[in-house]
C-alpha positions as CSV (number, residue, x, y, z in Angstrom):
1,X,31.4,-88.8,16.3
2,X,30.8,-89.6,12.7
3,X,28.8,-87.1,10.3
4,X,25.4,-87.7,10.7
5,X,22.5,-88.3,8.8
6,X,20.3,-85.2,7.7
7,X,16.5,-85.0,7.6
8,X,13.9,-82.6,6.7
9,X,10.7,-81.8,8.8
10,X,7.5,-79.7,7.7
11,X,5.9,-77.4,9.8
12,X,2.3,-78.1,9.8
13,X,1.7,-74.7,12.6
14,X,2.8,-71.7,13.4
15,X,4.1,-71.2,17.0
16,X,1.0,-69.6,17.7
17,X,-1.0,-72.3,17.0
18,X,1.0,-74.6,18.8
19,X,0.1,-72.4,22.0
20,X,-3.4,-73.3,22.1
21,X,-2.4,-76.7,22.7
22,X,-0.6,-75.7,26.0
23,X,-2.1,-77.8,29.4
24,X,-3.6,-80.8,27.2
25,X,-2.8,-84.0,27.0
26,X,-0.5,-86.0,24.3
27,X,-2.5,-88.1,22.3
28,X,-1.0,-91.6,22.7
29,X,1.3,-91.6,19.4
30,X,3.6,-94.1,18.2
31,X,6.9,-92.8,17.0
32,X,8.0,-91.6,13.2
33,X,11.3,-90.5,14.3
34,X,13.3,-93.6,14.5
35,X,16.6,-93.0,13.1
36,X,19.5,-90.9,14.3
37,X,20.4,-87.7,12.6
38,X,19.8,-84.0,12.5
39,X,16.9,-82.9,11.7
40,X,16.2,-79.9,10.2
41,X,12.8,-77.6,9.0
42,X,11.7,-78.3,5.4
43,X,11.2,-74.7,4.4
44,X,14.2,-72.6,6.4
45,X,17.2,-75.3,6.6
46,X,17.2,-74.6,10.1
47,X,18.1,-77.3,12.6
48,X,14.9,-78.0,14.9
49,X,16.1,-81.6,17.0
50,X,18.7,-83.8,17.0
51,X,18.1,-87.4,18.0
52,X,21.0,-89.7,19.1
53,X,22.2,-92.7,20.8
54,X,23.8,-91.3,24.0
55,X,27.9,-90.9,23.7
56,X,28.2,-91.7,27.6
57,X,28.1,-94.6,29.9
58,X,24.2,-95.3,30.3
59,X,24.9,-97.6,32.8
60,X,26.3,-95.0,34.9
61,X,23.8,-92.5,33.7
62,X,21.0,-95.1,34.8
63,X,22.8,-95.9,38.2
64,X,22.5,-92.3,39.2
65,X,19.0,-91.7,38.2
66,X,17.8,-94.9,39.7
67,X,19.3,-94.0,43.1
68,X,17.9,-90.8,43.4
69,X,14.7,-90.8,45.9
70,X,12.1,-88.5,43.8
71,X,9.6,-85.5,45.0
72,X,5.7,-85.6,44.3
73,X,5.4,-82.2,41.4
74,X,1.6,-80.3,41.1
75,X,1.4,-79.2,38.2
76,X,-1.0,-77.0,36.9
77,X,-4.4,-78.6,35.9
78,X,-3.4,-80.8,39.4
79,X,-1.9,-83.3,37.6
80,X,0.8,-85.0,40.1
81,X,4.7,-86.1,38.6
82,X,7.4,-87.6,40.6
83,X,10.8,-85.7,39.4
84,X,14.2,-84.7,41.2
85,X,16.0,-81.5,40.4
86,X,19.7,-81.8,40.0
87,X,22.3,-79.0,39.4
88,X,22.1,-75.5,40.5
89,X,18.9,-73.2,41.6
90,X,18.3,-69.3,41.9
91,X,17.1,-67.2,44.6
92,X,13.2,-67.5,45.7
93,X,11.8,-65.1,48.0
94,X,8.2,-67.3,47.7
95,X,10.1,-70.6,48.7
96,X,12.8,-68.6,51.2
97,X,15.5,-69.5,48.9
98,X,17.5,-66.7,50.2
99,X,20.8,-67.3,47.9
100,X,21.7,-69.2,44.9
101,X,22.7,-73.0,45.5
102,X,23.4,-76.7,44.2
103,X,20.2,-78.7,44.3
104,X,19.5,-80.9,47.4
105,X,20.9,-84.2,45.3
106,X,24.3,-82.5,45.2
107,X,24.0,-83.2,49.7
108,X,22.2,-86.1,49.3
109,X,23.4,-88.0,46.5
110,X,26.8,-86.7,45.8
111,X,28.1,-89.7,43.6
112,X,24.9,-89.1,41.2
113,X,25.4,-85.4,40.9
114,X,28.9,-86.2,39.7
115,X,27.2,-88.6,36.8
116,X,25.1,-86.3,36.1
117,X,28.1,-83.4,35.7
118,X,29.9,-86.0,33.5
119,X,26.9,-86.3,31.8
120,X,26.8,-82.8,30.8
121,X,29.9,-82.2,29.5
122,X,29.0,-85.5,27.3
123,X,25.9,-84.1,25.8
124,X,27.5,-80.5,25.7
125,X,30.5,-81.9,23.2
126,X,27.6,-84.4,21.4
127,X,26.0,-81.1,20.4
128,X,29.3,-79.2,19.7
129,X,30.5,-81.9,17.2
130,X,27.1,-82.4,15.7
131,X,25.9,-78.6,15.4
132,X,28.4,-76.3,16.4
133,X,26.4,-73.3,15.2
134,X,23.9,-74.0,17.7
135,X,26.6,-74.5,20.4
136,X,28.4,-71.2,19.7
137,X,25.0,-69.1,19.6
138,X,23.9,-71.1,22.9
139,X,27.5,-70.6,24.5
140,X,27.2,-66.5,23.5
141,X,23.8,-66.4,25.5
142,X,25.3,-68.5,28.6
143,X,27.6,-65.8,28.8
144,X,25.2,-64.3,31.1
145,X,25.9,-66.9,34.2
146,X,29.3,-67.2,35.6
147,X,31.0,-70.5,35.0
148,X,30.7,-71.5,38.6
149,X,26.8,-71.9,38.2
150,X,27.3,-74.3,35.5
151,X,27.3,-77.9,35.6
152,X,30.6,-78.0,34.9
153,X,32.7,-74.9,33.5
154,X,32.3,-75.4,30.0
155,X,28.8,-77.0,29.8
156,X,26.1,-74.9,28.5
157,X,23.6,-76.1,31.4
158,X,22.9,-75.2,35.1
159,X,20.4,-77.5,36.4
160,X,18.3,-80.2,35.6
161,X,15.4,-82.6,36.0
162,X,14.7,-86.3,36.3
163,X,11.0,-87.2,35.2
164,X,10.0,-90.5,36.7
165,X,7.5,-92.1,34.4
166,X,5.6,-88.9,33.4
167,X,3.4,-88.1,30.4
168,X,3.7,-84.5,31.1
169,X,1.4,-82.7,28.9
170,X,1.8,-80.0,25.6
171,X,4.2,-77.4,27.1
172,X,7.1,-75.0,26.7
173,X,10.3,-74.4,29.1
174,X,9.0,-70.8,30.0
175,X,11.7,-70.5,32.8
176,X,14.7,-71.8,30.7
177,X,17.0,-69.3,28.7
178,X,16.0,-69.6,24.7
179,X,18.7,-72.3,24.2
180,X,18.4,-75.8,23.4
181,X,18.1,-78.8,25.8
182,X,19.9,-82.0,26.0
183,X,17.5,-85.1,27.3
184,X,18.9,-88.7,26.8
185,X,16.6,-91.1,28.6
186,X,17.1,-94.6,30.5
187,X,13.7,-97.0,30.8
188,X,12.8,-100.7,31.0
189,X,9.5,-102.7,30.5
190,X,7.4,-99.6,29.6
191,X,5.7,-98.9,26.6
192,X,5.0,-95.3,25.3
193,X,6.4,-92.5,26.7
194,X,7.7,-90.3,23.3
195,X,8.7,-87.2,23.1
196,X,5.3,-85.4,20.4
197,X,6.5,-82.0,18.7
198,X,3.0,-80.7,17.5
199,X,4.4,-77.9,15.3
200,X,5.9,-80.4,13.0
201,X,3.8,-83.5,14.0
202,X,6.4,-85.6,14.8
203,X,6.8,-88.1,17.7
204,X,10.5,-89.1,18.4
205,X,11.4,-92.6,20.1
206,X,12.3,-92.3,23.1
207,X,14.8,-95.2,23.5
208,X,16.6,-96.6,26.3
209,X,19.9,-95.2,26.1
210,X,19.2,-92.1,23.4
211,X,19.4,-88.5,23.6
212,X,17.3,-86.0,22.5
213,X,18.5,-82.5,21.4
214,X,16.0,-79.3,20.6
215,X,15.2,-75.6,22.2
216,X,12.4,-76.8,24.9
217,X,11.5,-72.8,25.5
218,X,10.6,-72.5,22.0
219,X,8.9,-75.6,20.4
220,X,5.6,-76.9,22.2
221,X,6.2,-80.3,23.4
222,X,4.8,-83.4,25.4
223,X,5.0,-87.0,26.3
224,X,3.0,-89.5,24.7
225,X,0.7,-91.7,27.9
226,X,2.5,-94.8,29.4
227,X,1.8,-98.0,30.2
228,X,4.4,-100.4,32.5
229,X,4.6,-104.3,31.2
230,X,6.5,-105.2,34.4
231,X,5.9,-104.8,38.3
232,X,9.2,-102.8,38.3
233,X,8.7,-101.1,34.5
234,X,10.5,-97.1,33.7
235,X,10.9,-94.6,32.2
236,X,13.3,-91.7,32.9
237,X,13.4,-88.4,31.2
238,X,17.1,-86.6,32.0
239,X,16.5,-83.2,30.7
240,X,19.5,-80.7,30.9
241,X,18.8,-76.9,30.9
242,X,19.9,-73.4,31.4
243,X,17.5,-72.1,33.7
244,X,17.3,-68.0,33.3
245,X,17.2,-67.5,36.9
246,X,20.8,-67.8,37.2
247,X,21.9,-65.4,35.3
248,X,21.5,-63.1,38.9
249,X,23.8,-64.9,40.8
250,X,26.4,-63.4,42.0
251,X,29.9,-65.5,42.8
252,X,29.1,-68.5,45.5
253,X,30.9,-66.1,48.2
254,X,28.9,-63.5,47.7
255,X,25.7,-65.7,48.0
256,X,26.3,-67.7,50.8
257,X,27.9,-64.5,52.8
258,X,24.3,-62.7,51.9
259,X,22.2,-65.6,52.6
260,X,23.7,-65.8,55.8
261,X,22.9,-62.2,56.7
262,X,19.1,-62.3,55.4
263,X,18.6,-65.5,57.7
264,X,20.8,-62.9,60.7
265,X,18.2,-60.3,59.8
266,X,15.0,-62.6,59.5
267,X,15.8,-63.9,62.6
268,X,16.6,-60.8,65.1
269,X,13.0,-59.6,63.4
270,X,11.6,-62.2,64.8
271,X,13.4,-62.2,68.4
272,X,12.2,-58.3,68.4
273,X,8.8,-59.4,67.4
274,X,8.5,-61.7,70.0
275,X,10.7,-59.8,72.7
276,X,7.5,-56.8,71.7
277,X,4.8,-59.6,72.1
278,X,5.7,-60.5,75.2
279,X,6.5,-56.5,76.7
280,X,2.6,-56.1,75.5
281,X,1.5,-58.8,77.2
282,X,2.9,-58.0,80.4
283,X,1.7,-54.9,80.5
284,X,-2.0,-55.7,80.3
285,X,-1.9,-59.4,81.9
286,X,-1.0,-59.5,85.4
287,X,-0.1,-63.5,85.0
288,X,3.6,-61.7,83.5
């Protein structure tokens, strides 16, 4: 990839500031942030996005996304998002995840998982070549998750999203690791939909076929509202993670052998529990 073209931001908040905005809506924007490059903060020097065309096939990219059936999100606020997680997941006691595991779309949709694997490893060397201090420091802190809970072995990302036409509101990444995040987006016949940075006031295009790169668990951000010129109009966010959860899996043998003997254990509970129910019952209902 040739050297690219350097820009400077201003911060116009603090980070706190930028909290307050949390839950609301994106103002509908248009974008200021047109042209590729690295863009860095006025003041410090420091890189805060990146904003590229994508180095991969986005006709591949937008044949996997486009064949993957999506789930109905509630948010908080009860706003309502149609988005598919791809990639890996930690244990959840609340959901009865009982071991760490690929995503769903890795059974369902094998061929798309694989894009989307390709695709990391494409956005993990776009990053390396661009800003490979930010890659070395993000590669240091994903020493924390064994390889095999990666995309792929050397990618810096363990799961990932795919936002259906969704204006999500002014938010932070709370359960990603403090890394950055690599997004490229496919779309057709839809207007809006940009990615807003309120700290630095800035509203990056959100182009068919471009990525954006920034740390989603520090900087506040949101999508700009959307509005669809055709019948079949889209836009597809692609956002690629390290999700802190993972850094408490164990190696896939160990999960799979400890899932299996949570579910052994759940379920002779419940054949004593019921084995019980039905001793008490027959000793007080003469129908037993």
């Amino acid at each position: 990839m040739s050297k690219l073209q350097e820009f400077h931001v201003k911060r116009v908040m603090s980070s706190d500031e930028a909290t307050e905005v949390v839950g609301e809506s994106v103002p509908d924007f248009e974008p200021d942030v047109n042209e590729a490059g690295i863009y860095r903060d006025a003041d410090t020097g420091e890189a805060v996005f990146m904003y590229v065309p994508f180095a991969g096939s986005v006709t591949k990219l937008r044949r996997a996304v486009l064949g993957a059936g999506m789930s109905t999100i509630l948010r908080s606020g009860g706003s309502r998002y149609n988005s598919r997680s791809f990639g890996f997941t930690n244990r959840n006691v609340i959901l009865k995840r009982e071991s760490c595991s690929p995503t769903s779309l890795a059974w369902d949709e094998p061929e798309a998982q694989m894009i989307l694997n390709e695709t990391a490893d494409v956005l993990g060397r776009q990053l390396r070549e661009a800003l490979p201090e930010i890659h070395e420091q993000d590669s240091t802190t994903m020493d924390a998750v064994l390889p095999e809970w990666r995309m792929t072995e050397n990618t810096l990302w363990t799961t990932g999203n795919i936002n259906q036409s969704s204006a999500l509101p002014y938010h932070r990444d709370g359960a990603n690791f403090d890394t950055w995040t690599g997004m490229p987006v496919v779309r057709r016949g839809m207007d809006g939909g940009h990615l807003h940075i309120p700290e630095y006031n800035v509203t990056l295009n959100c182009r068919d076929g471009w990525a954006l790169y920034f740390n989603g668990h520090f900087l506040v951000h949101g999508v700009t509202p959307m509005k669809s010129r055709t019948k079949d109009g889209y836009r597809y966010s692609i956002v690629f993670y390290a999700k802190r959860g993972m850094k408490d899996c164990h190696t896939y043998a160990v999960e799979v052998g400890e899932a299996r003997a949570k579910r052994k254990d759940r379920e002779l509970a419940g054949l004593n529990l019921t084995i019980a129910d039905a001793t008490n019952r027959g000793g007080t209902d003469r129908r037993w």
